[in-house]
C-alpha positions as CSV (number, residue, x, y, z in Angstrom):
1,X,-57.1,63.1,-15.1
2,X,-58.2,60.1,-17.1
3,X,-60.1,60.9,-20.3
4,X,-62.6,57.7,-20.8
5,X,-62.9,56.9,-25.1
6,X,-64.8,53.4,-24.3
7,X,-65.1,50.7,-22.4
8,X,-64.4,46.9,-23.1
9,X,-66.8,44.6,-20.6
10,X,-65.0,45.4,-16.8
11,X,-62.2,47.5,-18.4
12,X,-62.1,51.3,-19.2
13,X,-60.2,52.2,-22.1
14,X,-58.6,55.3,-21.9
15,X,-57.1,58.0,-24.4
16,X,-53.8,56.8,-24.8
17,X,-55.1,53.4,-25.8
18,X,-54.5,51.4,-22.4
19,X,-56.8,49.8,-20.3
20,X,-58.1,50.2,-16.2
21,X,-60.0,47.9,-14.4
22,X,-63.3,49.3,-13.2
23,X,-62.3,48.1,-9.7
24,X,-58.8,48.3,-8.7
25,X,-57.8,50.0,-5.8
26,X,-54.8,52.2,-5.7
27,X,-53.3,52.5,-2.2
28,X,-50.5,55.8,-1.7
29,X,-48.4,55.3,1.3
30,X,-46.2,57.8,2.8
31,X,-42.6,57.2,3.2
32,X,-41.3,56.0,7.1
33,X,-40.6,59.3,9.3
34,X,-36.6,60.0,9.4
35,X,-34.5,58.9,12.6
36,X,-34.5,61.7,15.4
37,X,-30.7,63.6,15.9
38,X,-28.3,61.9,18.2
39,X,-27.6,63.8,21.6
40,X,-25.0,66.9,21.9
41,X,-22.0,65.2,23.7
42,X,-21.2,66.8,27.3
43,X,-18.4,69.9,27.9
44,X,-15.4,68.9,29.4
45,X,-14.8,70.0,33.3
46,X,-13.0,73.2,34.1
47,X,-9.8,72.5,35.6
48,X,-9.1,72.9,39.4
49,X,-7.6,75.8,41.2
50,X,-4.7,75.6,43.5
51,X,-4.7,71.5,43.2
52,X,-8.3,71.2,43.6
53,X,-9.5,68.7,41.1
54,X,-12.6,70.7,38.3
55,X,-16.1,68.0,38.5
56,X,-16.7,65.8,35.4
57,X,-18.8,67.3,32.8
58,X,-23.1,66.0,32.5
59,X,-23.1,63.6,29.5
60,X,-25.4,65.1,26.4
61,X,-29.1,63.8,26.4
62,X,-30.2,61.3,23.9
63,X,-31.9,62.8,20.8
64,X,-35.4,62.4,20.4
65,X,-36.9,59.4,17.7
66,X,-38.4,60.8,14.7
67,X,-42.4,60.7,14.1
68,X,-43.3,58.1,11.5
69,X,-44.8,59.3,8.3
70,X,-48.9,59.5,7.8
71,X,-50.0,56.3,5.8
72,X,-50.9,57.7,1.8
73,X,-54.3,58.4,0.2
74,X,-55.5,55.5,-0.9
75,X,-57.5,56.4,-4.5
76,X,-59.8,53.9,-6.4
77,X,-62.5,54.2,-9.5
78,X,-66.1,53.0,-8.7
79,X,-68.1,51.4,-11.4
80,X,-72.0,51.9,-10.8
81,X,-73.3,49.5,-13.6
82,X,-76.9,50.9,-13.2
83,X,-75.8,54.3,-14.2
84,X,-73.0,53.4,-15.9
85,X,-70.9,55.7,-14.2
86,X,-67.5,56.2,-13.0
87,X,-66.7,57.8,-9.6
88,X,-63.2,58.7,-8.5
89,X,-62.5,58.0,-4.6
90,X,-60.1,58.3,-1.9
91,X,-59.8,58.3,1.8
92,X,-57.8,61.6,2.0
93,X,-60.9,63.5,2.2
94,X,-59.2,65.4,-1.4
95,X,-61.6,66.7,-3.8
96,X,-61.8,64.3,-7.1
97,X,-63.7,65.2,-10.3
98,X,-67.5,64.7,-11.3
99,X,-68.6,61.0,-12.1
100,X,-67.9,60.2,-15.6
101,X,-71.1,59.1,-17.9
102,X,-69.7,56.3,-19.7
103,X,-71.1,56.0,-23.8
104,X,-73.5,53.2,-23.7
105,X,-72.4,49.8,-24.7
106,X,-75.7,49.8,-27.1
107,X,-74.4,52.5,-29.1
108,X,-71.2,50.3,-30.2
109,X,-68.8,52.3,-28.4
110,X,-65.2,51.3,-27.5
111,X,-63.5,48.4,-28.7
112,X,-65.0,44.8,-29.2
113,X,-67.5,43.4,-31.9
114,X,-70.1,46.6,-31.4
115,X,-72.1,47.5,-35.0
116,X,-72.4,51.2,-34.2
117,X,-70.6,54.2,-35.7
118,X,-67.3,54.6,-33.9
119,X,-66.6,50.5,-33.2
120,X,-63.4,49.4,-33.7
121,X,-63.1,45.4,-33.7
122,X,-59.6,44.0,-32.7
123,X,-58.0,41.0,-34.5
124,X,-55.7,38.9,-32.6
125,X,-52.3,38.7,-33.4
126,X,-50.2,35.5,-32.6
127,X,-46.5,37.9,-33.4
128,X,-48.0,40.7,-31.4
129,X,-45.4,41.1,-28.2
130,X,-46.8,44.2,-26.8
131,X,-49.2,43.0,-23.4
132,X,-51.0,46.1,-23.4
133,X,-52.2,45.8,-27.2
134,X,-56.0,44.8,-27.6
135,X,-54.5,42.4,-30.0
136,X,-52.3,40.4,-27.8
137,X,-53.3,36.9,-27.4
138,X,-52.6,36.3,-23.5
139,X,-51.5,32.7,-22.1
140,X,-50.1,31.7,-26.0
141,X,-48.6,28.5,-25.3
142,X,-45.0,27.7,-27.0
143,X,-46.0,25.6,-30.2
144,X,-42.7,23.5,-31.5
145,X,-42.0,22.6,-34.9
146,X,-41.0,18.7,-35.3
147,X,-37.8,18.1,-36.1
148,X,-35.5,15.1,-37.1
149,X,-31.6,15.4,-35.9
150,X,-29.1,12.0,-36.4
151,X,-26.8,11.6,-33.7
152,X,-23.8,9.2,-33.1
153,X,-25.6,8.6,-29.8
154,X,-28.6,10.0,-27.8
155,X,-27.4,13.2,-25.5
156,X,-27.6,13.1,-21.8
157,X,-30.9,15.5,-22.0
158,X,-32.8,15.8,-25.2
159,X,-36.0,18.3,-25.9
160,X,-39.7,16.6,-26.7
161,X,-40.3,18.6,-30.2
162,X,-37.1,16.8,-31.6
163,X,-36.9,12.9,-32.9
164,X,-33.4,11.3,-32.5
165,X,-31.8,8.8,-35.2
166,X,-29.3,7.0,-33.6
167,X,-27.6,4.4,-36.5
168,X,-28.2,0.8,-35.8
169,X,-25.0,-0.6,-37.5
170,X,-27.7,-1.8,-40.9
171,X,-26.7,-0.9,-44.4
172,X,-28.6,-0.6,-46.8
173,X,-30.8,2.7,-48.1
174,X,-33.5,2.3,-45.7
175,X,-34.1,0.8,-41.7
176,X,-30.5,2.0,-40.7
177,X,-32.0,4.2,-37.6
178,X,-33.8,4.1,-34.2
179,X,-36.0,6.6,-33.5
180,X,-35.9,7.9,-30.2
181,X,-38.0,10.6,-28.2
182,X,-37.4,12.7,-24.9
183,X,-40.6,12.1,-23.2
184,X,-42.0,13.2,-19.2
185,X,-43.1,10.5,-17.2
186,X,-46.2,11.9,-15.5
187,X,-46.0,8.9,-13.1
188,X,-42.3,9.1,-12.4
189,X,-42.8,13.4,-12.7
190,X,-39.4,13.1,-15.4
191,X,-38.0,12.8,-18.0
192,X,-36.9,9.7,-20.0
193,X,-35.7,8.3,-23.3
194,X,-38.3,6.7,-25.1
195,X,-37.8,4.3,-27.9
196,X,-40.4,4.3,-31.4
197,X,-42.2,1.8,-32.8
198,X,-43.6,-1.7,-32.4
199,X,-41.9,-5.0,-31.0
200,X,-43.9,-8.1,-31.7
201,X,-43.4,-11.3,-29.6
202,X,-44.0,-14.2,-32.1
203,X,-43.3,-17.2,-29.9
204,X,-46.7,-18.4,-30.1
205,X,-46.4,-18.3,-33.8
206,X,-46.3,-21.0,-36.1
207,X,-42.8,-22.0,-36.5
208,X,-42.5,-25.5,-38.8
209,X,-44.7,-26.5,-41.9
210,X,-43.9,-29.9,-43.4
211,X,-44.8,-31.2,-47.3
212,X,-44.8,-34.2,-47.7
213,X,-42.4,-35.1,-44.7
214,X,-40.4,-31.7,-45.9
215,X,-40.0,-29.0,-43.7
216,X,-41.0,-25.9,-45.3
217,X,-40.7,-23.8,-42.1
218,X,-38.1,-24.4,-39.8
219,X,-38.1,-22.7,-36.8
220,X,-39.6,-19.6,-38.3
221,X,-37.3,-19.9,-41.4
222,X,-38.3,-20.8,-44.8
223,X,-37.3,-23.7,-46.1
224,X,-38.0,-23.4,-50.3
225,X,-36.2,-27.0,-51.3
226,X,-39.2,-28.3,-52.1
227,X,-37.5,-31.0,-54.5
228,X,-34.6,-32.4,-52.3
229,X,-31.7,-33.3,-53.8
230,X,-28.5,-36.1,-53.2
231,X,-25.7,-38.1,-54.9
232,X,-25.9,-42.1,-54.4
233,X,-22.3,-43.3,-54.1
234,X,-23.5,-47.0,-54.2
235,X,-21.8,-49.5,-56.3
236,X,-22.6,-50.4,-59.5
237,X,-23.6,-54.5,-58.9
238,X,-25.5,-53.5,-55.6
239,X,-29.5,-54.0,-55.7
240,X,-30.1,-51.4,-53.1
241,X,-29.1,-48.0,-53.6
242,X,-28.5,-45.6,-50.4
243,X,-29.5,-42.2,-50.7
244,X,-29.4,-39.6,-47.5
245,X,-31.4,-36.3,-47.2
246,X,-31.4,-35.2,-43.9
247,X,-34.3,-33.3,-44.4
248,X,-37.0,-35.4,-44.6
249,X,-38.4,-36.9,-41.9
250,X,-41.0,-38.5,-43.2
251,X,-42.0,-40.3,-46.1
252,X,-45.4,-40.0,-47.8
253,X,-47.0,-40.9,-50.8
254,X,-45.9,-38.0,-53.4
255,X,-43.0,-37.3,-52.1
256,X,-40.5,-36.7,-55.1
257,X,-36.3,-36.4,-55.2
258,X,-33.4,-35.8,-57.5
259,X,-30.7,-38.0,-57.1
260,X,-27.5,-37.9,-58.9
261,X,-25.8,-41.5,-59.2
262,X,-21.7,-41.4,-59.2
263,X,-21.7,-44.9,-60.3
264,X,-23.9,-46.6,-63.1
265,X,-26.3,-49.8,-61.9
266,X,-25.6,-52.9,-63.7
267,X,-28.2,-54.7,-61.4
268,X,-32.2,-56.0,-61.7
269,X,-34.8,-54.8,-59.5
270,X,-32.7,-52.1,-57.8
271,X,-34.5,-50.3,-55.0
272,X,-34.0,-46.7,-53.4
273,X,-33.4,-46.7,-49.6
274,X,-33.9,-43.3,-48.7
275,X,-32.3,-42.4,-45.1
276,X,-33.6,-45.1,-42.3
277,X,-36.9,-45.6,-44.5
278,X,-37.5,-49.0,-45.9
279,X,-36.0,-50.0,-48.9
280,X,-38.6,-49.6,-51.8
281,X,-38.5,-51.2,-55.2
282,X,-37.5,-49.0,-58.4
283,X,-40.2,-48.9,-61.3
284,X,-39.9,-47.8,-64.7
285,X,-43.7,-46.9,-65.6
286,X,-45.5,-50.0,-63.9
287,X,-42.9,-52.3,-64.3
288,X,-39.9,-53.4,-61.8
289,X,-36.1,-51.9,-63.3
290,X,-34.0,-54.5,-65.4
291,X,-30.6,-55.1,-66.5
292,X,-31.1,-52.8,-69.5
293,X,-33.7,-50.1,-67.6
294,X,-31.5,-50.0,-65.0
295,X,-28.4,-48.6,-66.4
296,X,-31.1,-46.1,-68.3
297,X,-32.6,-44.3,-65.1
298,X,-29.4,-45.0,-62.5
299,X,-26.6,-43.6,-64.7
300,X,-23.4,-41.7,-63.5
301,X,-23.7,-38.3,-63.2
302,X,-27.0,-37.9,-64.7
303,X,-29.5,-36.5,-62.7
304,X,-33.0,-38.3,-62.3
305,X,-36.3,-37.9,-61.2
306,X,-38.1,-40.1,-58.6
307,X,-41.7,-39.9,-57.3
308,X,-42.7,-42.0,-54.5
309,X,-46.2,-43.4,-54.8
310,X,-46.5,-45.6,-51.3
311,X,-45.1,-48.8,-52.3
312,X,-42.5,-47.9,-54.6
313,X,-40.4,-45.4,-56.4
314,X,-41.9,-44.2,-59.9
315,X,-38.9,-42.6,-62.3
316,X,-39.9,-40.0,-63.4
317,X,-37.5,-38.8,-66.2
318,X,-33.8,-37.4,-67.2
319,X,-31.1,-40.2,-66.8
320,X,-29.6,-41.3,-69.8
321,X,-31.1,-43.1,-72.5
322,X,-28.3,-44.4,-74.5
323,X,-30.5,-48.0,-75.4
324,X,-32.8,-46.4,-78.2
325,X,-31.4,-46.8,-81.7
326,X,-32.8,-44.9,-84.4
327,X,-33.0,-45.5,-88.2
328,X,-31.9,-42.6,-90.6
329,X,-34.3,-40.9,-92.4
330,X,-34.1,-40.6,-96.0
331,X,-34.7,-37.9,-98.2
332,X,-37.3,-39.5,-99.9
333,X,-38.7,-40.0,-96.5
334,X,-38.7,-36.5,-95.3
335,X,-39.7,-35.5,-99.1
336,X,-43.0,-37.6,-98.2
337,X,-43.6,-36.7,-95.2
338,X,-45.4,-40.1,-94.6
339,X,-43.3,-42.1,-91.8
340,X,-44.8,-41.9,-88.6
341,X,-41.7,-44.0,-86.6
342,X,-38.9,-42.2,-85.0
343,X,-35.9,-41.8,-87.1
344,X,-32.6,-40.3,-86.9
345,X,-32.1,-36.9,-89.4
346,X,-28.8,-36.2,-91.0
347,X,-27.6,-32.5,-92.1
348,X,-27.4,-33.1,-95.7
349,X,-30.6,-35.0,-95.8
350,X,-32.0,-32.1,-93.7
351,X,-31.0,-29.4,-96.6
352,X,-32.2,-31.6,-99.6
353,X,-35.2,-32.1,-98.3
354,X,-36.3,-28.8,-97.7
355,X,-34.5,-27.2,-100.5
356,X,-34.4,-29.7,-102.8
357,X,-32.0,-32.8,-103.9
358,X,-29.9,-31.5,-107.2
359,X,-29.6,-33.8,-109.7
360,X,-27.7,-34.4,-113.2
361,X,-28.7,-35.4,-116.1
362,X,-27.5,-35.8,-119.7
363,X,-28.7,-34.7,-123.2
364,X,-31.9,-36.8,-124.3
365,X,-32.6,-38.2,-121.2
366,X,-36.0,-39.0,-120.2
367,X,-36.9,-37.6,-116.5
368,X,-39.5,-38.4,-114.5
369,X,-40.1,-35.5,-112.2
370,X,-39.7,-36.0,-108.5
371,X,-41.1,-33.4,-105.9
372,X,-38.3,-31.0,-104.3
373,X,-36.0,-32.5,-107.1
374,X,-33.8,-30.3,-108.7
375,X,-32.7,-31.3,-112.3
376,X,-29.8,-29.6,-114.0
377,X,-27.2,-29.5,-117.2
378,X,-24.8,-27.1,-117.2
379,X,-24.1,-28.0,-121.1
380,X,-25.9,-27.3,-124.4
381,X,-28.6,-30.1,-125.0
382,X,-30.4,-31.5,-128.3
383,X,-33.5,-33.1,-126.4
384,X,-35.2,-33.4,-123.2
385,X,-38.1,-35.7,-121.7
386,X,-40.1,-34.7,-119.0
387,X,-42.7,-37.6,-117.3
388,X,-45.3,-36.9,-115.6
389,X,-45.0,-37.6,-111.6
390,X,-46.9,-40.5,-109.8
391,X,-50.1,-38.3,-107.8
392,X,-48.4,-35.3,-106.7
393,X,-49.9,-33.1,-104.1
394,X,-50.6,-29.7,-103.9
395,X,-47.1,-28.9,-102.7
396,X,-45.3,-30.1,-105.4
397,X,-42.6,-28.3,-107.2
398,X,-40.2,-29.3,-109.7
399,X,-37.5,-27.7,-111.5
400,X,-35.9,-28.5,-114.8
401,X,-32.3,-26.1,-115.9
402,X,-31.0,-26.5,-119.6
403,X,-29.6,-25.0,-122.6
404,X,-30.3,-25.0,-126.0
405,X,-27.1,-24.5,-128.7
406,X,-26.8,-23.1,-132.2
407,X,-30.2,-25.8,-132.6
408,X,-32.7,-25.3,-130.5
409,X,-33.4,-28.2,-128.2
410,X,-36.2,-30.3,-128.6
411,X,-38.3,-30.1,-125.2
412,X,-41.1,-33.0,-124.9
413,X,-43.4,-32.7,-121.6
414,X,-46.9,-34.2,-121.1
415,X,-49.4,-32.7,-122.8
416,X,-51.9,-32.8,-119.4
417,X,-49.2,-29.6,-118.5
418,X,-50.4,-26.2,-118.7
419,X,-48.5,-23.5,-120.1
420,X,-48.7,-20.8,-117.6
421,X,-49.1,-17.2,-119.5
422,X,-46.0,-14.9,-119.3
423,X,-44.2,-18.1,-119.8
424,X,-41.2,-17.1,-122.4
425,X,-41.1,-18.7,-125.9
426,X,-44.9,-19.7,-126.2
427,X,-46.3,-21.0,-129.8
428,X,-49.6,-22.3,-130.5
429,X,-50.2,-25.5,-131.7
430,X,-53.1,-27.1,-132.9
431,X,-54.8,-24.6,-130.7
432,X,-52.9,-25.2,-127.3
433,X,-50.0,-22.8,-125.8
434,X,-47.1,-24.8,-125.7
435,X,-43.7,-24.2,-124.9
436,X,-40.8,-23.9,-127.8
437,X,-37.2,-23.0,-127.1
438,X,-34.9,-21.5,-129.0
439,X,-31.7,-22.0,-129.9
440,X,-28.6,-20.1,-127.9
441,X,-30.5,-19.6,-124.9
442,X,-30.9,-21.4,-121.1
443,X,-33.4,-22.0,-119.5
444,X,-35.7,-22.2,-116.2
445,X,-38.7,-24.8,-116.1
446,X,-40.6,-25.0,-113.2
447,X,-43.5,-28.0,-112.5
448,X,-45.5,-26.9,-109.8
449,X,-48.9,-28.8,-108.9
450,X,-51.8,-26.8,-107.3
451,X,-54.2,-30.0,-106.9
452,X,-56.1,-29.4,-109.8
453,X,-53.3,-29.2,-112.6
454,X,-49.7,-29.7,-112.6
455,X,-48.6,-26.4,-114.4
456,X,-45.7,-25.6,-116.5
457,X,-44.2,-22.2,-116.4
458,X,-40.3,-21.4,-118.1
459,X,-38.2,-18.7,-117.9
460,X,-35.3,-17.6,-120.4
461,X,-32.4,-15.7,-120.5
């Protein structure tokens, strides 16, 4: 008997959890009658009397076929949606039980998403297995995590979830596979080996870029030699001077090259013949190369410069400039500061004149005091007489080294000097700080000018 807890739209759901269709109909059969018996088998004939042959025995008759079995009862439920009632059938003529008043749906009986007392609402469950559970999701499909696998080479039969990296022969830390996919051909109905990702077809592309008659581009490739360079092997007493660069292939105004002569010009008005152009005349600023240009801007091994400006070629720079002479500099000169013309520096003038020039002097000499001049005596002195320098600047500096023996050493300056204070050995006269030394020391003058006064400040020990 089934025992009705709810119903769930055209199901009823019984006791033990499980569902029946409202409409099904369950047809019993009964099983195919058994075969009738086979026949009894005849007697055998008596045998004959006094040489008279007994008559063959009557064979058995042939057993009877069995009945076939009565068809089953078929049974069925019947669902009467207006009185939402179910009635149990058959065509046995059997009894079956009452119709069974089902709760009403109002009421929120049964399973599904009812409000009333007694619902129970089912959540579906992707894991749940069991088919009969009002949580199994029927007709799940089969959902494939993506997955990467390299391979030496691609299998004869590969699955669609996975992508293949078969190695391309590159090294390097990146680009060293090809991706491949097992795909289904709905045209061809199967399955084939699909490569990933984009080939581009750049034919129609552009392919060659020229500069100035220089080919940039070249056949898709970039050409960065923007400044082309060659050696000139020409001789030395020959006007025009071959040069080859295969790369240009035309010549226009702007166009500039680096050529490295093996062989130094001793001709005027050389010119530059650059592959099957014309031969075009040299220049050295605006005017045409000579006998002592020429061995300046076409010189062995040195590199030069050369801009092409449509009738001629320009130099530009580098060679070798071994013409210009230059005077030495003095160190009074660089102590000045006032020549303007280019001069050659040596070392020693270098370090005198930016650290002064060191000069002797003897006891009672009169000095007149030179800027970045140095002026020492390493011996005891009686006297010293300093002049006055001729319009020093605001940078002059002076310095004066002496001793003074067992008599102190008569020291004579200008009196437009100022005694700096903290100066050592300071007496007043007439009024005025001026400086006294005493006897059995050395000393440290300095004469420093700050464009106002020239300064006196001395230091002994």
């Amino acid at each position: 008997m089934v025992k009705v807890v709810g119903q769930d739209n055209n199901t009823v759901i019984t006791a033990d959890n499980s569902k029946v269709l409202l409409d099904p109909t369950i047809i019993l059969r009964g099983e195919k009658g058994e075969d009738g018996a086979n026949g009894l088998p005849g007697k055998d004939g008596l045998p004959g009397k006094d040489g008279i042959d007994g008559k063959d025995g009557r064979d058995g008759k042939d057993g009877r076929d069995g009945v076939d079995g009565k068809d089953g009862i078929s049974f069925w439920i019947e669902y009467d949606e207006k009185t939402n009632t179910l009635t149990f059938k058959n065509d046995g003529g059997l009894k079956t039980p009452n119709p069974i008043k089902l709760p009403s749906k109002d009421k929120g009986w049964g399973y599904g998403a009812g409000s009333g007392k007694g619902g129970v609402t089912a959540q579906s469950d992707w894991n749940q297995t069991d088919k009969h559970a009002v949580d199994y999701i029927k007709n799940k499909p089969t959902i494939h995590n993506v997955s990467f696998k390299i391979v030496d080479e691609l299998p004869a039969v590969g699955n669609s979830w996975t992508i293949y990296l078969v190695p391309n022969g590159k090294e390097g830390q990146s680009d060293k596979y090809v991706e491949w996919i097992f795909v289904y051909d709905e045209a061809t109905q199967t399955f084939a080996w699909e490569e990933l990702g984009i080939e581009y077809d750049l034919s129609g592309y552009l392919t060659d870029v020229k500069v100035n008659g220089i080919s940039v581009v070249a056949n898709g490739v970039a050409n960065i030699s923007l400044f082309p360079y060659a050696s000139s092997t020409t001789a030395a007493a020959t006007v025009e001077k071959e040069v080859s660069i295969p790369s240009i292939t035309e010549l226009n105004a702007g166009q500039i090259i680096i050529v490295t002569p093996t062989v130094t010009s001793t001709v005027a008005n050389s010119t530059i013949k650059l592959n099957d152009f014309p031969a075009y005349p040299m220049k050295y600023g605006a005017a045409a190369i000579t006998t002592s240009t020429d061995s300046v801007v076409w010189y062995a091994n040195y590199p030069a410069w050369w801009y092409f400006d449509g009738e001629s070629w320009v130099f530009l720079g580098h060679g070798y400039d071994y013409n210009s002479t230059y005077s030495s500099m003095s160190v009074a000169e660089m102590i000045a500061g006032t020549v303007t013309s280019n001069r050659s520096l040596r070392a020693d003038y270098l370090k005198n004149g930016t650290y002064g020039v060191v000069t002797a002097y003897n006891s009672g000499a009169s000095i007149t005091l030179s800027d970045k001049y140095l002026y020492n005596n390493t011996s005891n002195i009686t006297a010293l007489t300093l002049v006055a320098p001729s319009s020093p600047d605001v940078r002059f500096l002076a310095q004066v080294n002496f001793s003074s023996g067992s008599t102190a050493a008569t020291f004579t300056y200008p009196a437009t000097f100022k005694v700096l204070e903290g100066c050592d050995d300071v007496q007043y006269v007439a009024g005025v700080r001026t400086f006294v030394p005493l006897a059995n020391k050395r000393y440290q003058v300095f004469i420093e000018n700050d464009g106002v006064n020239t300064v006196l400040f001395a230091k002994g020990v």
